[in-house]
N, C-alpha and C positions, 0 to 999 in steps of 0.2 A: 677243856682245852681253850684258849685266847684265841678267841676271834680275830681279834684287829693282828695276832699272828700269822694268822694263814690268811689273811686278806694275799689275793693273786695280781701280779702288776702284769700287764700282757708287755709285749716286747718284738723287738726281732732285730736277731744280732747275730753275724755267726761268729764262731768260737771254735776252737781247737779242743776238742772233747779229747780226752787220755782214758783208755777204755785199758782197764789191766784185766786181761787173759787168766783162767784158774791156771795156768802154764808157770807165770808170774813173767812173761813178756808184756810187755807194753805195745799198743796201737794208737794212732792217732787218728781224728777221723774229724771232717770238719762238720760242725752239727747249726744246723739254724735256734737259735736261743727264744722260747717262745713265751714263755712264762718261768716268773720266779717270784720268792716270796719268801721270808725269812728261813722256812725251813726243809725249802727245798729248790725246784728249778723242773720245767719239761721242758725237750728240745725235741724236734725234730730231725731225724735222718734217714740215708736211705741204706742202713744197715741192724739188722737186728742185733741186739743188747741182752741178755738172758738177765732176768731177775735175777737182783743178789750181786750182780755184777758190781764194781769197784769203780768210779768214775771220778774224773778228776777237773776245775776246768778255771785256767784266769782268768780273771777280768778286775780293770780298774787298779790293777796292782797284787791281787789278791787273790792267792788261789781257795777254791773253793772244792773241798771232798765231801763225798759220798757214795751211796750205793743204788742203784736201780732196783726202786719200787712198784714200779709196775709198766710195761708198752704195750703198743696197741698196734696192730696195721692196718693200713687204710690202705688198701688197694691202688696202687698206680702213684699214688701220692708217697711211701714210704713209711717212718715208723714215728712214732708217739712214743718219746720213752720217758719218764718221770724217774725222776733223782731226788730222794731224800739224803738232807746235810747229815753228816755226823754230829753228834752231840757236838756242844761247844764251836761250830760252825756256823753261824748264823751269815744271812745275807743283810744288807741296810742299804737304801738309796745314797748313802754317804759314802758306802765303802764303794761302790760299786755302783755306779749306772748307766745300764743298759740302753743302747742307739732306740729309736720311738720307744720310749718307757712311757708306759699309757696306761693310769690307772681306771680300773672303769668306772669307781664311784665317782668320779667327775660325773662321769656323762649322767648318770642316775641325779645327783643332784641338780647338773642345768637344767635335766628336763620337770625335777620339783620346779625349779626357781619358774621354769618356763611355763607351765601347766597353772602355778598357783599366786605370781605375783605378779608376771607379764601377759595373763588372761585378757580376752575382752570380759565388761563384764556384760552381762546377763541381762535380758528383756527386763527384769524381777528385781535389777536392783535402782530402776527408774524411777522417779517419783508417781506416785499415784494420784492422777487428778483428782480433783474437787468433787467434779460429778458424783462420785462411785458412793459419796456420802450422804446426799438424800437418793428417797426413794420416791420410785415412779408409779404412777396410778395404773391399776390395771385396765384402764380403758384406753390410757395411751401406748398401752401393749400393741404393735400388728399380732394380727391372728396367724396362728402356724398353720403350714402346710403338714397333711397328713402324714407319716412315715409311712414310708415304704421298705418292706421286707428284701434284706440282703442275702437271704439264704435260705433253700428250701421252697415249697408253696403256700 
């Protein structure tokens, strides 16, 4: 499977979800748009979606089908439903882009950039004095103090 296909864009948009009924009536239900990704879409709502189900949804000009892959509930918060496109259905920032479309390898690379090229640098990459390159007599050593035991008697 392609990677850089299922890479996920987070989002939040609501949308007019068309929920088709095994009946073959139609409902409409307004769903918060939360993630999507070429071949597919999760939204939130507060109405459960049965696997398998038939979903339909515009945006951008473009209508967008498929079937309910899998939901979840969250207690008090409402439902997690995820939608896989039909074949030949593909989503693309072009076709469509979603109100804060936020992808999250942004944030993943600013924090490389951040961590490795706008670092301080390091005690270690200081120059090292002169001194460190001769060496001292052992009579200009001071004499250590005894150790003393950390642990036990």
């Amino acid at each position: 499977m392609d990677t850089k296909a299922m890479r996920r864009m987070l989002c939040s948009e609501i949308v007019s979800l068309q929920v088709q009924a095994g009946t073959g009536r139609n409902r409409i239900l307004k769903a918060n748009l939360e993630e999507i990704w070429p071949a597919g879409a999760v939204f939130w709502t507060d109405v459960r979606i049965r696997q398998y189900t038939a979903l339909r949804f515009v945006g951008g000009g473009f209508e967008f089908r498929g079937r309910v892959s899998a939901q979840k509930l969250l207690r008090g918060l409402g439902y997690l439903v995820e939608m896989q496109f039909y074949p030949g259905c593909r989503w693309s920032e072009e076709r469509f882009r979603p109100k804060h479309l936020f992808n999250p390898l942004v944030l993943l690379a600013n924090r490389v950039f951040e961590t490795t090229l706008c670092a301080a640098r390091s005690p270690f990459d200081r120059p090292r004095p002169a001194a460190f390159g001769r060496t001292a007599s052992a009579a200009a050593l001071p004499a250590e103090a005894p150790l003393k035991i950390a642990c036990g008697s």
